[in-house]
Rosetta silent file (secondary structure, phi, psi, omega in degrees, C-alpha in Angstrom):
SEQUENCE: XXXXXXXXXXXXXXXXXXXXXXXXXXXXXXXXXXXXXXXXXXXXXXXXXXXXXXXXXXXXXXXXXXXXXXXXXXXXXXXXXXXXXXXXXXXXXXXXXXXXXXXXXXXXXXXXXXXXXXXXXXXXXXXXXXXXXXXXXXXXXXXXXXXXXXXXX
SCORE:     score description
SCORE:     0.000 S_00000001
   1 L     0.000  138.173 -173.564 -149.394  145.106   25.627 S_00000001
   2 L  -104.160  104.792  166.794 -147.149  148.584   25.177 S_00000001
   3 L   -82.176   -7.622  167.962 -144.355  147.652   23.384 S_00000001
   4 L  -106.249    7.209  147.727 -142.680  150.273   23.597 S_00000001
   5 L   -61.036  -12.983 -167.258 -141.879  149.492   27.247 S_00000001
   6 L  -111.179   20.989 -179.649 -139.980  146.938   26.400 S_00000001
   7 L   -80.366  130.118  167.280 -137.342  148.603   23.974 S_00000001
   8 L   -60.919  111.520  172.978 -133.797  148.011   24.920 S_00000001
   9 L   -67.232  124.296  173.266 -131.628  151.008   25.854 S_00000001
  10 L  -112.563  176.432 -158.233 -128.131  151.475   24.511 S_00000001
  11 L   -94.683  124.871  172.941 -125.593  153.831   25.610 S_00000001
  12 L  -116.807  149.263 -168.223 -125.105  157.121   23.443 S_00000001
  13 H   -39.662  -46.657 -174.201 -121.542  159.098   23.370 S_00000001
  14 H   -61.168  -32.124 -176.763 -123.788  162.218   25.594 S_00000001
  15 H  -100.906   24.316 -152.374 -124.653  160.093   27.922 S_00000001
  16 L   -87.193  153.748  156.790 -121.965  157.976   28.694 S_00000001
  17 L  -123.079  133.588 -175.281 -120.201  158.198   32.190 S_00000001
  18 L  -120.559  138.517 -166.371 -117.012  157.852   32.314 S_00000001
  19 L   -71.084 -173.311  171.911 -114.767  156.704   35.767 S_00000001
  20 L  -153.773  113.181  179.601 -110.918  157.233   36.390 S_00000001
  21 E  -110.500  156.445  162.356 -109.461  153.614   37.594 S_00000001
  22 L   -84.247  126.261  131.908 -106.687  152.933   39.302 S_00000001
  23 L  -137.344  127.976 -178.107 -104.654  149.438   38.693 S_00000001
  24 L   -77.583  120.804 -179.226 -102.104  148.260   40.204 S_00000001
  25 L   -71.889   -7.141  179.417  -99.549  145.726   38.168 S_00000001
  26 L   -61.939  142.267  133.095  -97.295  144.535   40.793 S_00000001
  27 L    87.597   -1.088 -174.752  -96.712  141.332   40.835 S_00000001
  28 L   -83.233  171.995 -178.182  -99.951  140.484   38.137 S_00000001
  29 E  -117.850  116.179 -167.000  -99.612  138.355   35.189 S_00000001
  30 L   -21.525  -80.487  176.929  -99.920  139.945   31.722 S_00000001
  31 H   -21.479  -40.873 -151.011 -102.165  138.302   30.249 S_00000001
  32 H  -127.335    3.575  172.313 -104.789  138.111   32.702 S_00000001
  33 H   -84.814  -71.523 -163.392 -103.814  141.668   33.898 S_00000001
  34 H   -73.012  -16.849 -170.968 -104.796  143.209   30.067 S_00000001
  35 H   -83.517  -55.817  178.236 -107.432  140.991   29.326 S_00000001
  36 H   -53.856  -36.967  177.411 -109.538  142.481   32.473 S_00000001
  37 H   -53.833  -22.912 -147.564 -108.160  146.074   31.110 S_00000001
  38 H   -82.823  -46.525  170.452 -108.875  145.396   27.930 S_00000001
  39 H   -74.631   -2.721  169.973 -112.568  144.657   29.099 S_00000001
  40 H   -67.699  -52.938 -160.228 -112.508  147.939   31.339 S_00000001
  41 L   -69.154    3.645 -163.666 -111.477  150.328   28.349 S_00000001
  42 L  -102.791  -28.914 -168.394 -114.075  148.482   26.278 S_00000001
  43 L   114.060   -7.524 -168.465 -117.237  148.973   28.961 S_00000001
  44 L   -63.516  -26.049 -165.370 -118.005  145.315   29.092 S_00000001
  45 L   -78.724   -4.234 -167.526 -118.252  145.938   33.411 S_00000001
  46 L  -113.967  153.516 -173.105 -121.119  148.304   33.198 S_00000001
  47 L   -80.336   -0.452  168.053 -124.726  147.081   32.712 S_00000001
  48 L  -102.101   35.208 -168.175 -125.154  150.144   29.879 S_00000001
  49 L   -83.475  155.041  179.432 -122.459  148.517   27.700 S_00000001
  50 L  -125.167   69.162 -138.319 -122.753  149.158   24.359 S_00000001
  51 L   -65.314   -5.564  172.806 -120.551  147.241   21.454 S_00000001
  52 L  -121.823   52.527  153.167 -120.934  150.719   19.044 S_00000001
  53 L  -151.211  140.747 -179.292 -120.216  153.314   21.654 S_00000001
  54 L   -76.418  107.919  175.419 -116.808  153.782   23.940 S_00000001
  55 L  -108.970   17.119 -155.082 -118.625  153.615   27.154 S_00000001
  56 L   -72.995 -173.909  171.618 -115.581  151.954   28.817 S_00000001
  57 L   -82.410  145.085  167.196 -113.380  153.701   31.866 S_00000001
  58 L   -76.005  156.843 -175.118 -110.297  155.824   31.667 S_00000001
  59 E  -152.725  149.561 -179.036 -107.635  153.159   33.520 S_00000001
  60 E  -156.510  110.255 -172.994 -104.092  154.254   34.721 S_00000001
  61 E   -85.405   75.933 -163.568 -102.293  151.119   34.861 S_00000001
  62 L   -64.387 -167.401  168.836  -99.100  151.881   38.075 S_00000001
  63 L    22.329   34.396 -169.516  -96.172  149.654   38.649 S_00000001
  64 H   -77.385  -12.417  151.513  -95.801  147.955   35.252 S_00000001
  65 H   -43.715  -19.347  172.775  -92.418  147.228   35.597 S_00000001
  66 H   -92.498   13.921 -157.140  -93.615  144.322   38.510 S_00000001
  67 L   -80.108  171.600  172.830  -95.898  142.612   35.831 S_00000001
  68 E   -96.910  173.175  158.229  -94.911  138.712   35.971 S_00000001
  69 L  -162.081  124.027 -176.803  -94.801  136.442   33.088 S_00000001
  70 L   -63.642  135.359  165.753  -95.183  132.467   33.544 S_00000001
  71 L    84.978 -145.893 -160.702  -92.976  129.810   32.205 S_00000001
  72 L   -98.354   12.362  165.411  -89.983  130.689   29.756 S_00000001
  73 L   -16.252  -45.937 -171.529  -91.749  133.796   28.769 S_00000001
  74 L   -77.697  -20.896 -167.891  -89.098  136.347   29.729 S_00000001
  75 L  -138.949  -31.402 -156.323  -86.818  134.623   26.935 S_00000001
  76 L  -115.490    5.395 -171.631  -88.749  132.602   24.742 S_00000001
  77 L  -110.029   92.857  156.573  -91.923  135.323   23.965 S_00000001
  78 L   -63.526  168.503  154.600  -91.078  137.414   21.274 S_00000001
  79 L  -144.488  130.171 -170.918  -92.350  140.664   19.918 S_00000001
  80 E   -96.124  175.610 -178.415  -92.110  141.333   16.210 S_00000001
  81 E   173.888  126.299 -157.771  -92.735  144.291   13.879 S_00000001
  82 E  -114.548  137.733 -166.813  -91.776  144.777   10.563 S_00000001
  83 L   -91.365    3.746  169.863  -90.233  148.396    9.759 S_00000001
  84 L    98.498  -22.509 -144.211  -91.720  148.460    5.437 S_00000001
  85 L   -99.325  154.191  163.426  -88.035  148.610    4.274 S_00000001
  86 L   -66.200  140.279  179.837  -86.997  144.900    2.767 S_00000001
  87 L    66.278   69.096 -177.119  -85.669  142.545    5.303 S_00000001
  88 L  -132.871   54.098  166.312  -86.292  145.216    7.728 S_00000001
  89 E  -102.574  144.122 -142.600  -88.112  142.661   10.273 S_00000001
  90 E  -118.381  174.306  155.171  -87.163  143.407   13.541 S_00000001
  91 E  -171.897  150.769 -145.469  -87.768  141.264   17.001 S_00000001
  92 L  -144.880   75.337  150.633  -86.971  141.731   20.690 S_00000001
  93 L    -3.227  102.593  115.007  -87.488  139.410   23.161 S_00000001
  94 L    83.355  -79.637  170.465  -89.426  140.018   26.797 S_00000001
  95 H   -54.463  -31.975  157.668  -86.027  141.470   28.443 S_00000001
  96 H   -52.664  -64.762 -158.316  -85.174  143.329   25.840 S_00000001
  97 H   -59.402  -60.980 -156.447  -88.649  145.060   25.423 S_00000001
  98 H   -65.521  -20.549  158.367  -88.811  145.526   29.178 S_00000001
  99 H   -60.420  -30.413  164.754  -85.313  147.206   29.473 S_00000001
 100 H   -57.648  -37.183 -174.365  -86.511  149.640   26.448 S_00000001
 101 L  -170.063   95.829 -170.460  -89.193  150.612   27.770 S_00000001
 102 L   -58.498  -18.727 -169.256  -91.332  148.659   31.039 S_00000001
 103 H   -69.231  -21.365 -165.664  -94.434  150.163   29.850 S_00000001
 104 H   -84.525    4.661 -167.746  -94.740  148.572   26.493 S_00000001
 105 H   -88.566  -52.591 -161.746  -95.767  144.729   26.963 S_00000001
 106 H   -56.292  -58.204 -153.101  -98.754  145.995   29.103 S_00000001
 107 H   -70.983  -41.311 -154.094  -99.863  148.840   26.087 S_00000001
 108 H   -81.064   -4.619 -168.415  -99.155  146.343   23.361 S_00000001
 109 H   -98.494  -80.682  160.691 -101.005  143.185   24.850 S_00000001
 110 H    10.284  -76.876  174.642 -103.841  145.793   25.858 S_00000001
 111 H   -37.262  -58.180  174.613 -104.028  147.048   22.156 S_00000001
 112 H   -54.744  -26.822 -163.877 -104.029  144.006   20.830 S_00000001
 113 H   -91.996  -21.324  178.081 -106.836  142.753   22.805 S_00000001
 114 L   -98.109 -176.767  177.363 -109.291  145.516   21.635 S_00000001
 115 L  -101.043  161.524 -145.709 -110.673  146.125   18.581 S_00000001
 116 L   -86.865   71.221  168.036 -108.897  146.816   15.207 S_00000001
 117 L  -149.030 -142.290 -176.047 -111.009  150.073   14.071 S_00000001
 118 H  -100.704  -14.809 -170.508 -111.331  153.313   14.866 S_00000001
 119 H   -90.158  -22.126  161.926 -113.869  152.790   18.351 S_00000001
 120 H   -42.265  -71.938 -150.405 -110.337  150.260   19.421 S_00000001
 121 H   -69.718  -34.074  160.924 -108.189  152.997   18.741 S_00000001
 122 H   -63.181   -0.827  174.886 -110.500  155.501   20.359 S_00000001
 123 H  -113.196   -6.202  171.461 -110.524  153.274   23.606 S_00000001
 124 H   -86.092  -29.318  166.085 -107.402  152.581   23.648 S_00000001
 125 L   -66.605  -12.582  172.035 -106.296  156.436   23.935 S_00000001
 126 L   -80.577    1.421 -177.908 -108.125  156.093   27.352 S_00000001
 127 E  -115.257  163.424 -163.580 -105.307  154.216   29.039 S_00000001
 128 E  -142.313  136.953  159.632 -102.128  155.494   30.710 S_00000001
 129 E  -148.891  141.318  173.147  -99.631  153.180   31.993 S_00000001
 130 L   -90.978  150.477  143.625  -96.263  153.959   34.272 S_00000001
 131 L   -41.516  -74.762 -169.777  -93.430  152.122   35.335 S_00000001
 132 L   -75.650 -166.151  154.401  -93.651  153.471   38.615 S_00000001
 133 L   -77.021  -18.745  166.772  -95.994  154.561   41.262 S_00000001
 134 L   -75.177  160.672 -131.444  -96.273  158.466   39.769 S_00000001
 135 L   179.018   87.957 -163.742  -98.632  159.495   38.316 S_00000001
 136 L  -105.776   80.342  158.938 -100.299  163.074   37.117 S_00000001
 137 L  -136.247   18.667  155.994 -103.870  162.273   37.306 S_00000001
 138 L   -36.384  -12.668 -176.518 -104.672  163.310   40.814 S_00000001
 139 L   -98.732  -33.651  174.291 -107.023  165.789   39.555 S_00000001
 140 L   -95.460   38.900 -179.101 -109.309  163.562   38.083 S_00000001
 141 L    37.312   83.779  132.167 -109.893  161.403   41.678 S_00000001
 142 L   -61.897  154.721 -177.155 -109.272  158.270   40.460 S_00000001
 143 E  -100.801  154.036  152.456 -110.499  155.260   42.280 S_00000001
 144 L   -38.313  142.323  151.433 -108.616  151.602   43.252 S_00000001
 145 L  -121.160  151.233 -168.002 -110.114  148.910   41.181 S_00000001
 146 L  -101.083   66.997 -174.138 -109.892  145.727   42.469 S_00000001
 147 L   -16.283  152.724  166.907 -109.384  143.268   39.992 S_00000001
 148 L   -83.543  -26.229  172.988 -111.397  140.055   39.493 S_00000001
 149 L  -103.870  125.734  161.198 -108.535  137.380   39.018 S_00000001
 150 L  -136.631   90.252 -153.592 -106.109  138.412   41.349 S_00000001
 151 L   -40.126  -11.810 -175.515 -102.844  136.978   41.275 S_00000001
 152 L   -61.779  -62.569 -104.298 -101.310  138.507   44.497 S_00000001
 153 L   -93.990    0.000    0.000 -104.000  136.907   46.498 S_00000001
């Protein structure tokens, strides 16, 4: 028996290929929005995944200002952060955060979901998310992705 037919291939940084996704955010519900992203940027969809190489997709995350959020979410779901100085803990509720800025409950639930090193933080620089429907990535063809849970439907 040739044993070395049977060695398992992983994915190395030269050979990785990497996509340009599309997703659209109207109307989806965070959680279950970032948790598929979370497994895009990581590579878990391709059959070369690899957990110690970023083999995931670039993803450019539209409409985040439409994202939904179930139950009393919008008022009762904080997000905290502490600024170093004493008693300099800060927190913002749902409406708040999304009048500051719509983009940031998608990147921080995203962030959060991958992992806390340096191959996280390098897969995590692959995502772009808008408010709107613009967009300057036309140059790298991106494609639609269709989600698998899809909340519109």
């Amino acid at each position: 028996m040739d044993t070395l037919s049977y060695k398992t291939q992983y994915a190395k940084p030269q050979t990785v290929e990497k996509k340009w996704l599309i997703i659209d955010a109207e109307g989806q519900i965070l959680g279950r929005l970032c948790s598929q992203i979370a497994s895009i940027l990581r590579g878990k969809h391709k059959p070369s995944y690899s957990p110690h190489v970023d083999c995931g997709d670039n993803v450019i995350v539209i409409n985040a200002e439409k994202i939904r959020l179930t139950g009393k979410k919008w008022v009762e779901k904080e997000h905290v952060w502490y600024t170093g100085h004493p008693g300099g803990q800060r927190s913002l509720n749902m409406i708040e955060l999304m009048r500051r800025d719509p983009r940031r409950p998608v990147e921080l639930a995203v962030k959060r979901m991958l992992p806390k090193n340096k191959l996280g933080n390098d897969m995590y620089r692959n995502l772009r998310v808008y408010a709107g429907t613009n967009h300057g990535h036309e140059a790298q063809n991106p494609e639609l992705y269709q989600l698998k849970y899809d909340s519109k439907a």
